[in-house]
DOMARVEX-157459 format. One record per residue (C-alpha): z negated, x, y; residue in one letter. Coordinates in steps of 0.001 Angstrom, whole numbers, padded with zeros to 6 digits, always signed. Each point is the difference from the previous one (the first is absolute). Layout:
% residues N
ZXYA...
***
This chain:
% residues 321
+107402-070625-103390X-001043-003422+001377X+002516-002373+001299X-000570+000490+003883X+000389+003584-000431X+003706-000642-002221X+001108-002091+002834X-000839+002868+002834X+002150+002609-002106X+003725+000196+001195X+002473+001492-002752X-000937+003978+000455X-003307-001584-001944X-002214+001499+003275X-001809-002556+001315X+000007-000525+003430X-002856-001878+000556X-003847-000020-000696X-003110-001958-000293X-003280+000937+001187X-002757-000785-002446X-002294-002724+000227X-003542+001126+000932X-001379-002473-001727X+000321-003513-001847X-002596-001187+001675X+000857-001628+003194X-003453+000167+001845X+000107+003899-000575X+003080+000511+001561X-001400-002080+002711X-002681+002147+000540X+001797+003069-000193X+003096-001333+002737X-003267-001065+002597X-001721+003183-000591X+003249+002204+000265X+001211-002276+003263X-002962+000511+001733X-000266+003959-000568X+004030-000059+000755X-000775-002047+003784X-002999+002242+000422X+002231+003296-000410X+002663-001461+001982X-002291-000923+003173X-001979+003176-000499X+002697+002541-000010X+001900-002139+002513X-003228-000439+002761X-000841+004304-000511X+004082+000770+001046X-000387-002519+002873X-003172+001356+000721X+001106+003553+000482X+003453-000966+001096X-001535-002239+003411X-002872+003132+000448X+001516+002769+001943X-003833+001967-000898X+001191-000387-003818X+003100+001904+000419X-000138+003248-001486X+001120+001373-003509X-003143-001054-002261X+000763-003889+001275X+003685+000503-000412X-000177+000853-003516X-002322-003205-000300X+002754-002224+001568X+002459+001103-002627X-002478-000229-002815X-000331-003391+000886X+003293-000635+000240X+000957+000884-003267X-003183-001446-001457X+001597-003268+001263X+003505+000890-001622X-002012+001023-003117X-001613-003713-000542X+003027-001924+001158X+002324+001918-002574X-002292-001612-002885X-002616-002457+000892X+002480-002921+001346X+001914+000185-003302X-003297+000137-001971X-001462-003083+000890X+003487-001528-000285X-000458+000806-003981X-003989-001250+000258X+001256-003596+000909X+002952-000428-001024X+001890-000208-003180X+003288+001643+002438X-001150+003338-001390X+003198+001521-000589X+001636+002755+002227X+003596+001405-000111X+000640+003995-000842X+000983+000218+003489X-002920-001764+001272X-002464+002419-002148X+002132+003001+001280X-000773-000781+003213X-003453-000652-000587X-000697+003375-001590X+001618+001328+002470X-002170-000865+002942X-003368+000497-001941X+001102+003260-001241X+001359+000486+003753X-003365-000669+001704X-002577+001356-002199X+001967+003510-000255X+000213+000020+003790X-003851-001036+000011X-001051+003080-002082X+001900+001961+001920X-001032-001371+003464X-003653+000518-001597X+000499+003164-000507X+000965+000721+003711X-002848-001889+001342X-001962+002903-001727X+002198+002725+001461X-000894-001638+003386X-003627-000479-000830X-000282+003997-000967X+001996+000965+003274X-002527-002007+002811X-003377+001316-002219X+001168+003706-001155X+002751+000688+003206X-001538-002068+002913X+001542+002931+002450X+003674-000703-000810X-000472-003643-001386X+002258-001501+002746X+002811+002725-000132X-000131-000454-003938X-000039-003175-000492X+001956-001515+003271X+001737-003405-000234X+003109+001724-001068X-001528+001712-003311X-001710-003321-000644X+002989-001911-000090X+001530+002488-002241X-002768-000617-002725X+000132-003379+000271X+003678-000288-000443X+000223+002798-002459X-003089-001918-002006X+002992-003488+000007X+002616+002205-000877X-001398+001232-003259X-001320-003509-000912X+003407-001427+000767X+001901+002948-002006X-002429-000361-002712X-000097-003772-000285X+004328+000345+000501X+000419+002174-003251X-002951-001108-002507X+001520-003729+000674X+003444+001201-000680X-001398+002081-002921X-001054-002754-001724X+001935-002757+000069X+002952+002287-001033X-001262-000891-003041X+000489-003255-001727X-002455-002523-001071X+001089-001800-003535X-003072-001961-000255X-002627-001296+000001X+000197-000948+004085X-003706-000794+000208X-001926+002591+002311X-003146-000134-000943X-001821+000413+003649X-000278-000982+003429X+003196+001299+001630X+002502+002786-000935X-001693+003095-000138X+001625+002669-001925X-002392+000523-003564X+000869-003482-000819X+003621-000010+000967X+001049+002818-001795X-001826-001609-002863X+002434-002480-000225X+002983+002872-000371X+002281+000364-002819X+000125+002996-001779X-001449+003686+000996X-001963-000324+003373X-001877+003455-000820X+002359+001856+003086X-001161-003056+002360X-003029-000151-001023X-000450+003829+000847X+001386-000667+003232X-002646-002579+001218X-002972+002264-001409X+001973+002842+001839X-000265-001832+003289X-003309-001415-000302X-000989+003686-000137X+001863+001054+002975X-000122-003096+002305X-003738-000786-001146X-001650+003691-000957X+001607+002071+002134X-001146-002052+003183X-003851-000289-001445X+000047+003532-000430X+001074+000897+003532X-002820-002684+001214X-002403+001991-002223X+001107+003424+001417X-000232-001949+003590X-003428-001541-000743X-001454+003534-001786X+000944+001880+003397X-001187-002411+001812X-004075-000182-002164X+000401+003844+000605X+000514-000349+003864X-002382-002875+000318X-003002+002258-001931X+000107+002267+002228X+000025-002068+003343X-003809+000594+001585X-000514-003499+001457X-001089-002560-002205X+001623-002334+002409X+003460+001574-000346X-000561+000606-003824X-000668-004573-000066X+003074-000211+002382X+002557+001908-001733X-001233-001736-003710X+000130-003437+001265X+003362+000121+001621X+001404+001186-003589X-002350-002216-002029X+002023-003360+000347X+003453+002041-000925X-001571+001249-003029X-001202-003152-001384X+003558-001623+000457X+001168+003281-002126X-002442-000468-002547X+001073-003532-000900X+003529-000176+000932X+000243+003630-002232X-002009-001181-002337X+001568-002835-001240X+003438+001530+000328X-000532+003024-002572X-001655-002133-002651X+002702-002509+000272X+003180+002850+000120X-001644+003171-001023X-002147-001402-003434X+002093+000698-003463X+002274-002976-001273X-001755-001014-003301X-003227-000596+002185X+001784-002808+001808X-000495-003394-000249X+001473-003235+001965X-003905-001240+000665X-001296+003099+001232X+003180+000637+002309X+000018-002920+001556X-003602+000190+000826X+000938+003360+001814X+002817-001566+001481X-002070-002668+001777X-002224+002732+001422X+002416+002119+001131X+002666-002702+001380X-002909-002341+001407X-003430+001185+000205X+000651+003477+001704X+002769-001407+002487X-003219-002338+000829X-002490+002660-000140X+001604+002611+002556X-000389-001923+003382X-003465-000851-001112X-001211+003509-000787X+001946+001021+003254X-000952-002274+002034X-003989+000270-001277X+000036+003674-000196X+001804+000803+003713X-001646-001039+003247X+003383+000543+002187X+002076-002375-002564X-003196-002698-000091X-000497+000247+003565X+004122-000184+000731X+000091-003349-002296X-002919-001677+001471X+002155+000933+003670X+003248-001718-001778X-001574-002742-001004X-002024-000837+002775X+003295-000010+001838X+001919-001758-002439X-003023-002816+000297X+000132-000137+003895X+003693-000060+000088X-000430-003204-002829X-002600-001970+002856X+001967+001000+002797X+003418-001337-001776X
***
């Protein structure tokens, strides 16, 4: 155990402090790395930010697809600000360290925002299926009541989830060494750094990447197969383009925000390795946070055409001022 690790241990011999790895002895890399990852982390924030204000300020935009979108940006901005700030912190700086109370918390807001994300995914899909396969009772079904329900049931289970894997593992104690070899405290490389038997907790997190990441996929499958059924069978080609391209955007966000989520949580623990996480971390903290109000924005006339109104009015109010 190296000195600065002795000196963060109290007498119960759990240390109470950690260190984030370097990312690399070379200083121009780490550079590179902090501009590349600041840029993606002010492009998510003004994206995700400018497509809530958007459909916030348009009263056309306000119906249940668009709501889910506002709170799918909204926790795509919690999501980032949980890890990126501290990230480039520990790019920079040689102030790498974080207390056990500090990397609680941390966990505890990632774990808090992407559970509620896969869940809040899952419910954009239930809405998706309900406007294409139900069109007759769409408004009854999915009134602003219900959709406020989803979205604060889709919180709730990221917060109780986030709440009891936290508290789960740092129950435990950490003798040493205190040197977390990634980006930020996500739970593989936490409970790593354990003493003793962490099969049970280790259980636990493959236990709730199953239910908080699989069980939501395969309701969006089920949602998506119904709707493919539904959408075959439609005899306009124009309604058969319509009803694919207002799902198309929500399915790509899936794809990579599910994607990199299973093989990081769901992949067997002797195929790990701190390189090939962290590479998934940066995709899945920074480049799909980045990536969702461009594919929305892109792929949805009403959201491009309600930020070029914001904008412009955000511009005019700027000369007029």
């Amino acid at each position: 155990m190296n000195l600065s690790c002795s000196l963060w241990q109290d007498n119960s011999l759990s240390v109470k402090h950690f260190v984030f790895a370097k990312f690399s002895e070379v200083t121009e890399q780490c550079f590179l790395l902090f501009t590349l990852v600041l840029l993606m982390f002010l492009a998510s924030l003004m994206g995700n930010a400018l497509i809530a204000l958007a459909i916030w300020t348009n009263p056309v935009l306000h119906m249940p697809m668009y709501f889910f979108l506002t709170n799918l940006s909204l926790l795509e901005i919690g999501y980032t600000c949980s890890v990126i700030p501290r990230m480039l912190q520990s790019l920079v700086s040689e102030a790498r360290g974080i207390s056990r109370e500090g990397c609680a918390t941390q966990m505890f807001f990632f774990t808090f925002f992407g559970i509620s994300e896969c869940c809040l995914l899952a419910a954009m899909a239930f809405d998706r299926y309900m406007a294409i396969c139900s069109p007759l009772h769409y408004a009854m079904r999915m009134s602003r009541g219900v959709c406020a329900q989803l979205a604060v049931a889709s919180w709730g289970v990221g917060c109780m989830v986030g709440l009891g894997q936290t508290n789960y593992i740092f129950s435990l104690n950490f003798c040493g060494p205190c040197e977390i070899d990634h980006f930020f405290c996500d739970l593989p490389p936490i409970l790593a750094l354990a003493c003793g038997d962490t099969s049970h907790n280790e259980a636990a997190v493959f236990v709730a990447a199953i239910l908080c990441i699989s069980s939501p996929f395969l309701l969006i499958i089920a949602s998506y197969g119904r709707i493919l059924a539904a959408v075959l069978i439609m005899p306009s080609p124009e309604g058969r383009h319509k009803a694919l391209s207002t799902c198309s955007s929500h399915l790509l966000v899936v794809t990579l925000f599910y994607g990199s989520g299973s093989v990081t949580y769901l992949r067997p623990k002797a195929s790990h390795s701190p390189g090939t996480d962290k590479l998934l971390a940066l995709f899945y903290t920074v480049v799909t946070s980045m990536l969702n109000p461009i594919i929305y924005s892109l792929r949805n006339k009403e959201v491009k055409a309600a930020l070029q109104r914001t904008l412009g009015k955000r511009k005019v109010l700027t000369l007029t001022g």
